[in-house]
PDBQT receptor file of N, H, CA, C and O in Angstrom, charges set to zero:
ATOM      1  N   UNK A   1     -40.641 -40.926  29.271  1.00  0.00    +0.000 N 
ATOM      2  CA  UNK A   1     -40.544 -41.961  28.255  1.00  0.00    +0.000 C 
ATOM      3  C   UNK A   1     -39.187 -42.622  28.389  1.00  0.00    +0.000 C 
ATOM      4  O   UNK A   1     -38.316 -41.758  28.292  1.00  0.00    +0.000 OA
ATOM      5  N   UNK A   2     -38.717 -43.753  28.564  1.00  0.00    +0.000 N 
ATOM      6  H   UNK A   2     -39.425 -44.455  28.643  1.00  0.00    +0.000 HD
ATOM      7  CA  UNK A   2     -37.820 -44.789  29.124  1.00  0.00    +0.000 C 
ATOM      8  C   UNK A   2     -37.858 -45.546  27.718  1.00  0.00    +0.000 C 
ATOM      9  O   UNK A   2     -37.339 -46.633  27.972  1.00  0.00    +0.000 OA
ATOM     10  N   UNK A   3     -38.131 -45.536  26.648  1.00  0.00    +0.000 N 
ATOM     11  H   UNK A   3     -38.552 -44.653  26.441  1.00  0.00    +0.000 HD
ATOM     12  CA  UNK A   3     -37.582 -46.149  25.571  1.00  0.00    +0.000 C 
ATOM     13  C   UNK A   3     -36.736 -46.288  24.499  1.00  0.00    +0.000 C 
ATOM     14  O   UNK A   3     -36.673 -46.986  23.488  1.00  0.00    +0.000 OA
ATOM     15  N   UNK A   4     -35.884 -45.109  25.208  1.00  0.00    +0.000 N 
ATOM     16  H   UNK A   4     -35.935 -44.542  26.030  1.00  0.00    +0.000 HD
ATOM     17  CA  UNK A   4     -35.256 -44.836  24.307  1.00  0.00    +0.000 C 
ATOM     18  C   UNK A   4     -34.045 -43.731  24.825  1.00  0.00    +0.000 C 
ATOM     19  O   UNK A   4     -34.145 -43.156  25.908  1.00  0.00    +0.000 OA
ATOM     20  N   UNK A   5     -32.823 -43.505  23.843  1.00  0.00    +0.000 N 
ATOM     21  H   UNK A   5     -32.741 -43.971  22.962  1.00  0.00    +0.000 HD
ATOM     22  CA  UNK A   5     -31.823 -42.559  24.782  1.00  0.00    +0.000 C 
ATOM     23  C   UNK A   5     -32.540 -41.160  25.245  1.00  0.00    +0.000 C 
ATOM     24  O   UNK A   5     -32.168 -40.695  26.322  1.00  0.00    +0.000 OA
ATOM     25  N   UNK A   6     -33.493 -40.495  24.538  1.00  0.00    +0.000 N 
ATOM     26  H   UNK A   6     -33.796 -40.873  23.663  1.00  0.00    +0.000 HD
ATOM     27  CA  UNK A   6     -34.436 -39.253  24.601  1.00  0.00    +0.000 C 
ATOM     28  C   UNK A   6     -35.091 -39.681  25.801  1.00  0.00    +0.000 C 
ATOM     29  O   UNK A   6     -35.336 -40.779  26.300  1.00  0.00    +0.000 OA
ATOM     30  N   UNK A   7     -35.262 -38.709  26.055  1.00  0.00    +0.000 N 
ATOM     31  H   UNK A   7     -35.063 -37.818  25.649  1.00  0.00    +0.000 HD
ATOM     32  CA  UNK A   7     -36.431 -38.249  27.119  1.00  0.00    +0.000 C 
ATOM     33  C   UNK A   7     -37.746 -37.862  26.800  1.00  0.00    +0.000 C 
ATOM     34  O   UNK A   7     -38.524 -37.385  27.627  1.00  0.00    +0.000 OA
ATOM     35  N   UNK A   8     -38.100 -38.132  25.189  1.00  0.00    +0.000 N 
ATOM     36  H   UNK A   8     -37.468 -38.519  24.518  1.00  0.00    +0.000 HD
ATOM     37  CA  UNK A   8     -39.484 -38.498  24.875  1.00  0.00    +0.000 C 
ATOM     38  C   UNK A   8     -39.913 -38.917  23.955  1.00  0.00    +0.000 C 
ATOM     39  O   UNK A   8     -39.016 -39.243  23.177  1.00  0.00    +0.000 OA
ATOM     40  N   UNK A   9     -41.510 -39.222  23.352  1.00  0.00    +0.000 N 
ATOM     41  H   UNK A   9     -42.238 -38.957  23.984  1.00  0.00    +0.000 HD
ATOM     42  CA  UNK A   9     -41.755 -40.098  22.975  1.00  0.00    +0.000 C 
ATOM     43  C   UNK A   9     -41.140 -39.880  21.476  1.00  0.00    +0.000 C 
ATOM     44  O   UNK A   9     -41.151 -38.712  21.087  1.00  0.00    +0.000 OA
ATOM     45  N   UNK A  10     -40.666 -40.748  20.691  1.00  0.00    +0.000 N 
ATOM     46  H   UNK A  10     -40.656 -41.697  21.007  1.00  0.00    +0.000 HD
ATOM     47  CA  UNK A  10     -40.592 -41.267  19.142  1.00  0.00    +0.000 C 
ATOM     48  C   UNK A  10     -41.054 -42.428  18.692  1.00  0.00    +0.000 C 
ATOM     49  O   UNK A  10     -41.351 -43.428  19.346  1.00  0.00    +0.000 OA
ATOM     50  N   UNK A  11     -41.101 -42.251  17.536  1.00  0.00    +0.000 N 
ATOM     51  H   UNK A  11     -40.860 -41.439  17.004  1.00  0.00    +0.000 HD
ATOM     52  CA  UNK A  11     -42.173 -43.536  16.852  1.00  0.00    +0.000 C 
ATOM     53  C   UNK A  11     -40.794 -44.776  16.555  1.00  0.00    +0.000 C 
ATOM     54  O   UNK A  11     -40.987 -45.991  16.603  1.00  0.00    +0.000 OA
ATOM     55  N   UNK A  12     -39.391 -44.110  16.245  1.00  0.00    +0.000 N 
ATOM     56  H   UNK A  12     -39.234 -43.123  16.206  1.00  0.00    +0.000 HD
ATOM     57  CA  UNK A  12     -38.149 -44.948  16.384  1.00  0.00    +0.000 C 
ATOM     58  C   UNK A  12     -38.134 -45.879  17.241  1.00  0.00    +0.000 C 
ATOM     59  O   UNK A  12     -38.044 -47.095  17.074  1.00  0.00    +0.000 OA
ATOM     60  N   UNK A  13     -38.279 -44.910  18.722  1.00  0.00    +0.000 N 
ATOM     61  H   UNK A  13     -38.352 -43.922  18.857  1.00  0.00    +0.000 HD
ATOM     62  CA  UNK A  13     -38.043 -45.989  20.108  1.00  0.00    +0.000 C 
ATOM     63  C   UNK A  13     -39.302 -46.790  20.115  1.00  0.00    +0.000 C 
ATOM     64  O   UNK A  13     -39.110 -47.902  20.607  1.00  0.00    +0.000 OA
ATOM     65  N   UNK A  14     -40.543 -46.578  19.720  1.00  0.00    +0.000 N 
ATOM     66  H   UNK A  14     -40.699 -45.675  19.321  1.00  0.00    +0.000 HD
ATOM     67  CA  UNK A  14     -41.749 -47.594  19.811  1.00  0.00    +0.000 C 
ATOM     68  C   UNK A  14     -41.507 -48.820  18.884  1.00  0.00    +0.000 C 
ATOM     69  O   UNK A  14     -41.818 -49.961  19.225  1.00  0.00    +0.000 OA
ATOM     70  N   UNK A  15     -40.976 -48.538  17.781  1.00  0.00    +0.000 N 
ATOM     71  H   UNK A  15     -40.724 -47.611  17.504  1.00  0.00    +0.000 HD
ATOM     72  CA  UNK A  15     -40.816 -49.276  16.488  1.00  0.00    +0.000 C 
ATOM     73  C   UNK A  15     -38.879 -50.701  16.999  1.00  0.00    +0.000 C 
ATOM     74  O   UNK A  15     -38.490 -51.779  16.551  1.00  0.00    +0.000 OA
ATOM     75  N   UNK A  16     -38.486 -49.966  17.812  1.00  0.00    +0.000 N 
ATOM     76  H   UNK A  16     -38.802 -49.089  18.176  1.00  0.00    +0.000 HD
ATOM     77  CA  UNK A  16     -37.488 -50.389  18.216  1.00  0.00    +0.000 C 
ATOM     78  C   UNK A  16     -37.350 -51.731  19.098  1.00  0.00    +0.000 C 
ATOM     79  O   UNK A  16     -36.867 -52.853  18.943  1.00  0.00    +0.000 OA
ATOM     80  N   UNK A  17     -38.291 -50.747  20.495  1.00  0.00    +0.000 N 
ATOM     81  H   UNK A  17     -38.683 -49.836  20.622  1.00  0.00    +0.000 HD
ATOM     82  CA  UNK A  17     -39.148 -51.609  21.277  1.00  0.00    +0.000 C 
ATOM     83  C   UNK A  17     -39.447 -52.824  20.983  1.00  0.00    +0.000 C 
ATOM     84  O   UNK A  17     -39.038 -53.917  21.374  1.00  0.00    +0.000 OA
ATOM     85  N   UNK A  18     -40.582 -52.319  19.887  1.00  0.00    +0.000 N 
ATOM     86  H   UNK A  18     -40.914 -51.431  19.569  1.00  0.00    +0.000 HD
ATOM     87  CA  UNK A  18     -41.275 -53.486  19.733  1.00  0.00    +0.000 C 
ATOM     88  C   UNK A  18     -40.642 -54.765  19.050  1.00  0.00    +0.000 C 
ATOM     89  O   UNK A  18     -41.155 -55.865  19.256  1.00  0.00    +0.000 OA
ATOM     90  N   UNK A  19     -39.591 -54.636  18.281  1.00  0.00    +0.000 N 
ATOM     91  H   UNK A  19     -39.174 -53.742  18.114  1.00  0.00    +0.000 HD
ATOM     92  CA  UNK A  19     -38.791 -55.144  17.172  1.00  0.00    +0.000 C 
ATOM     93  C   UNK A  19     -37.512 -55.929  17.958  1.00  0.00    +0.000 C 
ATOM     94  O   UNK A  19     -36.884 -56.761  17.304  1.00  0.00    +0.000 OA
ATOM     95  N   UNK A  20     -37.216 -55.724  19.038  1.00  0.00    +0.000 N 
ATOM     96  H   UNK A  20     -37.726 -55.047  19.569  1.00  0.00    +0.000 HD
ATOM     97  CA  UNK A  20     -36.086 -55.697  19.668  1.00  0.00    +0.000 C 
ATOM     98  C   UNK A  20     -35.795 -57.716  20.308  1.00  0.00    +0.000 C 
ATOM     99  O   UNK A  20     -34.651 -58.058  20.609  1.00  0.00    +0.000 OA
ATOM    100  N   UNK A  21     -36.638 -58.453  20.375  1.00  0.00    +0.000 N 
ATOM    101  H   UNK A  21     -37.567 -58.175  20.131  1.00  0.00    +0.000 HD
ATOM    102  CA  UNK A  21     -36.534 -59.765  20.317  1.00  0.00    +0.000 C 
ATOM    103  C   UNK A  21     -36.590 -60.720  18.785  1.00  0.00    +0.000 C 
ATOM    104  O   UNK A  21     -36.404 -61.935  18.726  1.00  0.00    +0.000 OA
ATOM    105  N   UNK A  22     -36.823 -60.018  17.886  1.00  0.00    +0.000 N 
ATOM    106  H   UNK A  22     -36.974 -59.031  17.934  1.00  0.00    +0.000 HD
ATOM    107  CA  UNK A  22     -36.924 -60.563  16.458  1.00  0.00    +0.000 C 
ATOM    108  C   UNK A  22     -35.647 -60.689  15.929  1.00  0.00    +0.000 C 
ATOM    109  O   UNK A  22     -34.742 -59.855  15.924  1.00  0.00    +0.000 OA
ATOM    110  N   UNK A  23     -35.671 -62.030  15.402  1.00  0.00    +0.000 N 
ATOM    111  H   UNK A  23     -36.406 -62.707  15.407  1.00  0.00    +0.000 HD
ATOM    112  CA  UNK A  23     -34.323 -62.250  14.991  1.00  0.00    +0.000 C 
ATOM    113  C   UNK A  23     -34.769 -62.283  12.943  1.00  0.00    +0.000 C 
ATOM    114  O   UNK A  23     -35.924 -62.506  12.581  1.00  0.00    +0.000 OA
ATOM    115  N   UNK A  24     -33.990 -62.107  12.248  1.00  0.00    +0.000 N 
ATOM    116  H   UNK A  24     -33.052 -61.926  12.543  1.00  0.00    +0.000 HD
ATOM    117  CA  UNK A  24     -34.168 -62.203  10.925  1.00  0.00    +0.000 C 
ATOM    118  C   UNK A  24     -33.673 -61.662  10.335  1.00  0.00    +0.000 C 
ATOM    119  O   UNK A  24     -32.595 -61.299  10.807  1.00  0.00    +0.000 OA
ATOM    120  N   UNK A  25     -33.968 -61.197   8.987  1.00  0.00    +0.000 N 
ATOM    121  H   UNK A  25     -34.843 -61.492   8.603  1.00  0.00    +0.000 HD
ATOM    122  CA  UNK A  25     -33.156 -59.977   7.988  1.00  0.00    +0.000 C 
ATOM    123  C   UNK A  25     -33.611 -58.848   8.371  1.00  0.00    +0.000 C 
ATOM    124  O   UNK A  25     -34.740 -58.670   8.828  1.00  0.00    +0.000 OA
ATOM    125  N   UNK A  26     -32.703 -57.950   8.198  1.00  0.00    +0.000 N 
ATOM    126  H   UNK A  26     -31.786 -58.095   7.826  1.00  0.00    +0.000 HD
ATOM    127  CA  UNK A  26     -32.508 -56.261   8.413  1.00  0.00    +0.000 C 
ATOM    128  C   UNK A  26     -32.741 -55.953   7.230  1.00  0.00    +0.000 C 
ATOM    129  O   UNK A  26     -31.923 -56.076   6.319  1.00  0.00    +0.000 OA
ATOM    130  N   UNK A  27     -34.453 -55.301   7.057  1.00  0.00    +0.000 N 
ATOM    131  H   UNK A  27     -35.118 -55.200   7.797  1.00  0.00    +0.000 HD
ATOM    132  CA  UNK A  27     -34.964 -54.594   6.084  1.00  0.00    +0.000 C 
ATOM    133  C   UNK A  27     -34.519 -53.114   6.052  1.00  0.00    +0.000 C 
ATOM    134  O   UNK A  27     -35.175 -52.446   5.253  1.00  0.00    +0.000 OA
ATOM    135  N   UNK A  28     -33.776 -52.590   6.577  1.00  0.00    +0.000 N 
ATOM    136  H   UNK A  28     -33.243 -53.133   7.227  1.00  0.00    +0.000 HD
ATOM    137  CA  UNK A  28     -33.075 -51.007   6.415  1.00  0.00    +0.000 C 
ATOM    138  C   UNK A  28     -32.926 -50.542   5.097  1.00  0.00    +0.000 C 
ATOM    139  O   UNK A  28     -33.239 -49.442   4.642  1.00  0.00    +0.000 OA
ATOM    140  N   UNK A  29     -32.266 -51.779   4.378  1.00  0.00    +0.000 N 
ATOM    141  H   UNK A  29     -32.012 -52.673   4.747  1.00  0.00    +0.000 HD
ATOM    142  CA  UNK A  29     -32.162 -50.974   3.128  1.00  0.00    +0.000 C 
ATOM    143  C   UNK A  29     -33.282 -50.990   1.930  1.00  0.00    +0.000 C 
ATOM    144  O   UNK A  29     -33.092 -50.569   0.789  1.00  0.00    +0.000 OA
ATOM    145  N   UNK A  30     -34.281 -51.469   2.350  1.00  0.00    +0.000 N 
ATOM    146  H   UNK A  30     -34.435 -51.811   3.277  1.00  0.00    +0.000 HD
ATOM    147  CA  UNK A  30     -35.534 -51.183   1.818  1.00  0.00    +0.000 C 
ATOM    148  C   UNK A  30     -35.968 -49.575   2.365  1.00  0.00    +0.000 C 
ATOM    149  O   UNK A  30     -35.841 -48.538   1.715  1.00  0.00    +0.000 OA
ATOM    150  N   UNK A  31     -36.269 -49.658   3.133  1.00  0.00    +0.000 N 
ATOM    151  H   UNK A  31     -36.372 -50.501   3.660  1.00  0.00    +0.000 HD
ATOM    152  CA  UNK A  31     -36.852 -48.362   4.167  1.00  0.00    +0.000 C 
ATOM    153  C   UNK A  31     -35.767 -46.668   3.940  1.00  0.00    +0.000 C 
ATOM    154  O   UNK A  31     -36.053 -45.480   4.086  1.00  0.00    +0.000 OA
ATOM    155  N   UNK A  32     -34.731 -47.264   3.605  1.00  0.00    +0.000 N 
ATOM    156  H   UNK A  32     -34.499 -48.230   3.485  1.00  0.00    +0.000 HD
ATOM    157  CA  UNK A  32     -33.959 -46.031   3.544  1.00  0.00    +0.000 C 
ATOM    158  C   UNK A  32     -33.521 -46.089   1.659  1.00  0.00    +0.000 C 
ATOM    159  O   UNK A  32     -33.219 -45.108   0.980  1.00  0.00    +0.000 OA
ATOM    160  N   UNK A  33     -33.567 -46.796   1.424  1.00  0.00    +0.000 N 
ATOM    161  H   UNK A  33     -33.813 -47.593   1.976  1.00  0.00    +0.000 HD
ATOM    162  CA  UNK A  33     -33.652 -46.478  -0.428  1.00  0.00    +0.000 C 
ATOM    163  C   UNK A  33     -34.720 -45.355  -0.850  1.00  0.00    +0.000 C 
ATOM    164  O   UNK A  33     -35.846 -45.040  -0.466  1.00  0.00    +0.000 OA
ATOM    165  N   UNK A  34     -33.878 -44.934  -1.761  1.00  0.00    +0.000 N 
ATOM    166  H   UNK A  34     -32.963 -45.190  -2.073  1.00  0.00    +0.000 HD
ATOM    167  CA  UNK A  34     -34.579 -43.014  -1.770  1.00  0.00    +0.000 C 
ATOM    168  C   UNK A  34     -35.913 -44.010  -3.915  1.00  0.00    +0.000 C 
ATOM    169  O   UNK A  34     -35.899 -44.071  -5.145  1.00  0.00    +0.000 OA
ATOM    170  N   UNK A  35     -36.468 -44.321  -2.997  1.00  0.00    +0.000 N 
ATOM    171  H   UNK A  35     -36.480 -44.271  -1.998  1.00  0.00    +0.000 HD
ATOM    172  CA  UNK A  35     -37.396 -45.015  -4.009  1.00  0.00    +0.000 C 
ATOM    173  C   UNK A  35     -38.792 -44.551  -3.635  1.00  0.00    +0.000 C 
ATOM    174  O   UNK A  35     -38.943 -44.214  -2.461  1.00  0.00    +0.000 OA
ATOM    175  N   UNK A  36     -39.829 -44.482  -4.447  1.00  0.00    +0.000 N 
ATOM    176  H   UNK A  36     -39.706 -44.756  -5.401  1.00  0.00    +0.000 HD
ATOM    177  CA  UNK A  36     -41.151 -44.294  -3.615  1.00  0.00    +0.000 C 
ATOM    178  C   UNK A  36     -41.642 -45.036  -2.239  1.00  0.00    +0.000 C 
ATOM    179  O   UNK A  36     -41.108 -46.128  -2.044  1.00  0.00    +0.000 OA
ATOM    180  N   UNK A  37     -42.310 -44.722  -1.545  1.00  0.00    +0.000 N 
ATOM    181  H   UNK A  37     -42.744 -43.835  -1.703  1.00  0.00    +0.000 HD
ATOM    182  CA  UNK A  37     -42.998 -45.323  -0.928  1.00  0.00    +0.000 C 
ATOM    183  C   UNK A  37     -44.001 -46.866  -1.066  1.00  0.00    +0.000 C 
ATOM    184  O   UNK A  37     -44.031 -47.873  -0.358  1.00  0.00    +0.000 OA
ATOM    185  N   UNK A  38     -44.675 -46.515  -2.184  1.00  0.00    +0.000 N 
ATOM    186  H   UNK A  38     -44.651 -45.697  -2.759  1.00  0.00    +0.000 HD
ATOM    187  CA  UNK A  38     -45.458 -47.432  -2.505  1.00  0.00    +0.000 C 
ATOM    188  C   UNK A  38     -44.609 -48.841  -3.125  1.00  0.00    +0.000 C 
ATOM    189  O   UNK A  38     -45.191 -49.902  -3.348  1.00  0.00    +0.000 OA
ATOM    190  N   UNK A  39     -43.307 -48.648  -3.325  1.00  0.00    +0.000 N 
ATOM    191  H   UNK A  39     -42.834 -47.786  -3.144  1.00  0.00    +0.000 HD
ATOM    192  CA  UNK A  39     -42.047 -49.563  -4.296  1.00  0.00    +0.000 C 
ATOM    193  C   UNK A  39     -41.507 -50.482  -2.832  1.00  0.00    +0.000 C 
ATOM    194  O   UNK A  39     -41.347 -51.676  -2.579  1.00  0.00    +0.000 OA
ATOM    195  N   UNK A  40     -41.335 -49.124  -2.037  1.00  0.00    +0.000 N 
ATOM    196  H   UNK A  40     -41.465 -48.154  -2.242  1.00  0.00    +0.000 HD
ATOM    197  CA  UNK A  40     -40.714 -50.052  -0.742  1.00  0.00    +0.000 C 
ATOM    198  C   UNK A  40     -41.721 -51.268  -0.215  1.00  0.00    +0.000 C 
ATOM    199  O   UNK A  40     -41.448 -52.456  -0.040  1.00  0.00    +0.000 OA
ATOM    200  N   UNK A  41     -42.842 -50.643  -0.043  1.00  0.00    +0.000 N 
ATOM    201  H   UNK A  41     -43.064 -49.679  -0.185  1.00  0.00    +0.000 HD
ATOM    202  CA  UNK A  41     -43.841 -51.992   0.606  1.00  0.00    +0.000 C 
ATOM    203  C   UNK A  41     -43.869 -52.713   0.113  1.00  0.00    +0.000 C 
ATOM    204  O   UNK A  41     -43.702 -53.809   0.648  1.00  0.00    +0.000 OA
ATOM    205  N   UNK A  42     -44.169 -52.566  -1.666  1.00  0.00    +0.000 N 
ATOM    206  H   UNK A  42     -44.305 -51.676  -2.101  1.00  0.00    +0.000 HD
ATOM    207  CA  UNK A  42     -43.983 -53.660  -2.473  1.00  0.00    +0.000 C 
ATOM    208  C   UNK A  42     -42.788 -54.424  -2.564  1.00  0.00    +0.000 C 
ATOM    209  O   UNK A  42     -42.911 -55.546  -3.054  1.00  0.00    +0.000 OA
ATOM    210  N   UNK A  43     -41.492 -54.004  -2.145  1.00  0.00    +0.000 N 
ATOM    211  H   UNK A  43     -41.393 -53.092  -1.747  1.00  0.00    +0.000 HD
ATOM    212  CA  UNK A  43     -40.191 -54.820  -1.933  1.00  0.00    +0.000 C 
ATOM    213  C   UNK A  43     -40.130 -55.361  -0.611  1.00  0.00    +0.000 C 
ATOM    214  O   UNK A  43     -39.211 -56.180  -0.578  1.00  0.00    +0.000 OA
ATOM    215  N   UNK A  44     -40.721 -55.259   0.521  1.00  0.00    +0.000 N 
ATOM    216  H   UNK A  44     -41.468 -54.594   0.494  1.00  0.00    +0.000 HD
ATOM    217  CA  UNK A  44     -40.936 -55.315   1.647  1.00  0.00    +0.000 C 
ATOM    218  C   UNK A  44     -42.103 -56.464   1.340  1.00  0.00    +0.000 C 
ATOM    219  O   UNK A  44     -41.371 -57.430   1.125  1.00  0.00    +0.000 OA
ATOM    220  N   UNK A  45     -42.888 -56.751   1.251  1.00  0.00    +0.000 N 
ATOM    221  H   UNK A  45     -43.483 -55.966   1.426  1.00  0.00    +0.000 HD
ATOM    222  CA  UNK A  45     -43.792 -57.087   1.170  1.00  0.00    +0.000 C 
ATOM    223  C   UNK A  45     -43.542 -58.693  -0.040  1.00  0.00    +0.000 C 
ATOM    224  O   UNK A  45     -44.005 -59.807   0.205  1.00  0.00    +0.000 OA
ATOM    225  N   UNK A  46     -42.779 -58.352  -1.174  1.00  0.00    +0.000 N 
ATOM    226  H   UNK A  46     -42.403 -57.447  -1.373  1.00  0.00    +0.000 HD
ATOM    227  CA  UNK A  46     -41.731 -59.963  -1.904  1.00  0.00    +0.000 C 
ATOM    228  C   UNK A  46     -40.978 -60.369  -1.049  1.00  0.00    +0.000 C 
ATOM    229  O   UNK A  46     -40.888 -61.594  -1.132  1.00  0.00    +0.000 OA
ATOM    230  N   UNK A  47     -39.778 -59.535   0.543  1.00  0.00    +0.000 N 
ATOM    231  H   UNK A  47     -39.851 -58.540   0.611  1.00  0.00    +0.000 HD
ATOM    232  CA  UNK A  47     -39.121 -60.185   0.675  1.00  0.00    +0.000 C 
ATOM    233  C   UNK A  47     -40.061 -61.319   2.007  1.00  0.00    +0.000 C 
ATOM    234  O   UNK A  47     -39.453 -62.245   2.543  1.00  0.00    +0.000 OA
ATOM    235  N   UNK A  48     -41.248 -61.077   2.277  1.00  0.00    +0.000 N 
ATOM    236  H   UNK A  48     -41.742 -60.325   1.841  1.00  0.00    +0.000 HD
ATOM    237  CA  UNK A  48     -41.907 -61.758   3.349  1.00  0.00    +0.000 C 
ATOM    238  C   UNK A  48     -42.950 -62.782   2.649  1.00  0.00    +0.000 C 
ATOM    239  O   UNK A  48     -43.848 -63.365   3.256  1.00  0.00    +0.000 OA
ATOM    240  N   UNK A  49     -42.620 -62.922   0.998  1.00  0.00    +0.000 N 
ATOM    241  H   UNK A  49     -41.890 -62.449   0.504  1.00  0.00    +0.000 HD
ATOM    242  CA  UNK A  49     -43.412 -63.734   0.534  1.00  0.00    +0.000 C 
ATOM    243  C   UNK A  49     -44.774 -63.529   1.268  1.00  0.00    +0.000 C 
ATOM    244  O   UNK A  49     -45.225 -64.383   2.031  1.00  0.00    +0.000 OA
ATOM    245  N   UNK A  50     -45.401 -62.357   1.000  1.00  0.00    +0.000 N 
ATOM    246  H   UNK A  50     -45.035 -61.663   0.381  1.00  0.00    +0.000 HD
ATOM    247  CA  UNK A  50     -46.116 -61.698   1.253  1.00  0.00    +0.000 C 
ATOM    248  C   UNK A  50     -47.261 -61.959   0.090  1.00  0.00    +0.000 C 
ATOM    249  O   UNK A  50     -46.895 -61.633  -1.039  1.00  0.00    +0.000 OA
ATOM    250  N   UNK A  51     -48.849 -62.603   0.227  1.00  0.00    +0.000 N 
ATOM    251  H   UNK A  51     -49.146 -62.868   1.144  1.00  0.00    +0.000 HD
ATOM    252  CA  UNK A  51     -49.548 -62.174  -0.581  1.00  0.00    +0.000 C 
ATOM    253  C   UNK A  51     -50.464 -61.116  -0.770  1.00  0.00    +0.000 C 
ATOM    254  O   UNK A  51     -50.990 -60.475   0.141  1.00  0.00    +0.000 OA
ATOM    255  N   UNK A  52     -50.632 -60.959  -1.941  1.00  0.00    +0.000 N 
ATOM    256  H   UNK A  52     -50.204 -61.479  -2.681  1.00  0.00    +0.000 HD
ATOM    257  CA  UNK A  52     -51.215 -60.010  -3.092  1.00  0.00    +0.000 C 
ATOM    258  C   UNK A  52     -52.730 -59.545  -2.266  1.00  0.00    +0.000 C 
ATOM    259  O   UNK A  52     -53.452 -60.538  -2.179  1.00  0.00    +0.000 OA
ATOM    260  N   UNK A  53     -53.314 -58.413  -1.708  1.00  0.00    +0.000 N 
ATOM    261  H   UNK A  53     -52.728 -57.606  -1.779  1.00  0.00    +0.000 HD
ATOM    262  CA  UNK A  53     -54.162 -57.837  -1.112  1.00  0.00    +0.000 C 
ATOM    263  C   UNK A  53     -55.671 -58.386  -1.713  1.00  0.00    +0.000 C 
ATOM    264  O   UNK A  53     -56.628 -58.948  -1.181  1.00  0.00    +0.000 OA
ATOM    265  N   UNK A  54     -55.375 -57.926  -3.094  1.00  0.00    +0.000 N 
ATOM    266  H   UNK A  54     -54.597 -57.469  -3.526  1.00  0.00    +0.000 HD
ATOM    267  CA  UNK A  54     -56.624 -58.105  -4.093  1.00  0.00    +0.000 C 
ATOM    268  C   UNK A  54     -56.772 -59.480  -4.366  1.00  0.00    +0.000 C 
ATOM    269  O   UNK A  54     -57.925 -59.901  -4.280  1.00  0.00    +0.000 OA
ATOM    270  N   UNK A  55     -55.384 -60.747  -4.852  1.00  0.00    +0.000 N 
ATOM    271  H   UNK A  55     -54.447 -60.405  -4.922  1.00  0.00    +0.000 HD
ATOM    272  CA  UNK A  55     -56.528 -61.471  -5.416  1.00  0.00    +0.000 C 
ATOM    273  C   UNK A  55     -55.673 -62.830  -4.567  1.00  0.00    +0.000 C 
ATOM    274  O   UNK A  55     -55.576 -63.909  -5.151  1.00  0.00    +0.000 OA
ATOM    275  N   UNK A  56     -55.123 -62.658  -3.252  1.00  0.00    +0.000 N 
ATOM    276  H   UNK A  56     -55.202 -61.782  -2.777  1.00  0.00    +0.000 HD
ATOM    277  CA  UNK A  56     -54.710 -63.509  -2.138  1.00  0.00    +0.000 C 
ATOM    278  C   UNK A  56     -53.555 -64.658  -2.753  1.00  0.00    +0.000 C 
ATOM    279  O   UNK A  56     -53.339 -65.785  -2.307  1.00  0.00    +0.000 OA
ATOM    280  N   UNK A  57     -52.873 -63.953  -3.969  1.00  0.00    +0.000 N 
ATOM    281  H   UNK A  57     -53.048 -63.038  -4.331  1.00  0.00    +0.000 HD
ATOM    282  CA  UNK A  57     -51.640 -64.997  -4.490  1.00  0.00    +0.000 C 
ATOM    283  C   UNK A  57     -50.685 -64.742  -4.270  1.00  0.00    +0.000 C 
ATOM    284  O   UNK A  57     -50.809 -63.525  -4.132  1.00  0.00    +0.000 OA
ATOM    285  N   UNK A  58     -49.696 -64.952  -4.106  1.00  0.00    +0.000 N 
ATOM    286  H   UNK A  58     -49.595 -65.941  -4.218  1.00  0.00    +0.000 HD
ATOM    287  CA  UNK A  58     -48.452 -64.983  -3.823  1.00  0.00    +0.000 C 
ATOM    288  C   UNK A  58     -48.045 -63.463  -4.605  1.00  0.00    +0.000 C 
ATOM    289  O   UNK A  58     -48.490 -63.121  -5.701  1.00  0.00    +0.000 OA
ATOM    290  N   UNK A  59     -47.061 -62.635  -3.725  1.00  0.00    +0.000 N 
ATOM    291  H   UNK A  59     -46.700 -62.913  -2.835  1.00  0.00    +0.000 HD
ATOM    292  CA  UNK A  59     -46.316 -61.582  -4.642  1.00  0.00    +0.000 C 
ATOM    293  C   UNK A  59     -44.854 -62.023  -5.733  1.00  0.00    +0.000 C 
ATOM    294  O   UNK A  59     -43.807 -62.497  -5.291  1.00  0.00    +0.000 OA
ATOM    295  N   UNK A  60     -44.992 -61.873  -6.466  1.00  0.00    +0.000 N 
ATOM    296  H   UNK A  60     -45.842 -61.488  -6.825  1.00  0.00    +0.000 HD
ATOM    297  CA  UNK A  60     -44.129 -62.246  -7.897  1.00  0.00    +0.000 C 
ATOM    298  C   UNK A  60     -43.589 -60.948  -8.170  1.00  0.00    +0.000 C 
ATOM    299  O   UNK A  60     -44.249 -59.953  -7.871  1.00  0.00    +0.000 OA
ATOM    300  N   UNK A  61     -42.339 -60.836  -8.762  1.00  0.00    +0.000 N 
ATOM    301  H   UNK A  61     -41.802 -61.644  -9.004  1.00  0.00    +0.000 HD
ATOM    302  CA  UNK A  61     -41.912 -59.552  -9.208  1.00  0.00    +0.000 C 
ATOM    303  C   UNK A  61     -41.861 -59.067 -10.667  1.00  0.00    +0.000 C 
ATOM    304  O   UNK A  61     -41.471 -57.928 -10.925  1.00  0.00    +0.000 OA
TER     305      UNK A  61
């Protein structure tokens, strides 16, 4: 595995990989805030003006 400083596979170096020509905001401190899970996507998910699954409107906070 060549993706990474390890010598095998992680979901880091795939996630890295793949991420590694994208230019934009650094969501880190969503992802590492000691908050639920389900809070992060939902903050993740306002900052991409992201709509609403169920009824296809815009996310509002």
């Amino acid at each position: 595995w060549g993706l990474g400083p390890k010598s095998y596979f992680t979901t880091r170096s795939v996630y890295a990989f793949l991420e590694r020509h994208i230019v934009g905001c650094n969501y880190n401190w969503i992802w590492r805030a000691s908050i639920p899970l389900k809070i992060q996507i939902f903050m993740w998910q306002l900052s991409q003006n992201a709509k609403c699954s169920f009824c296809a409107a815009k996310e509002t906070s």
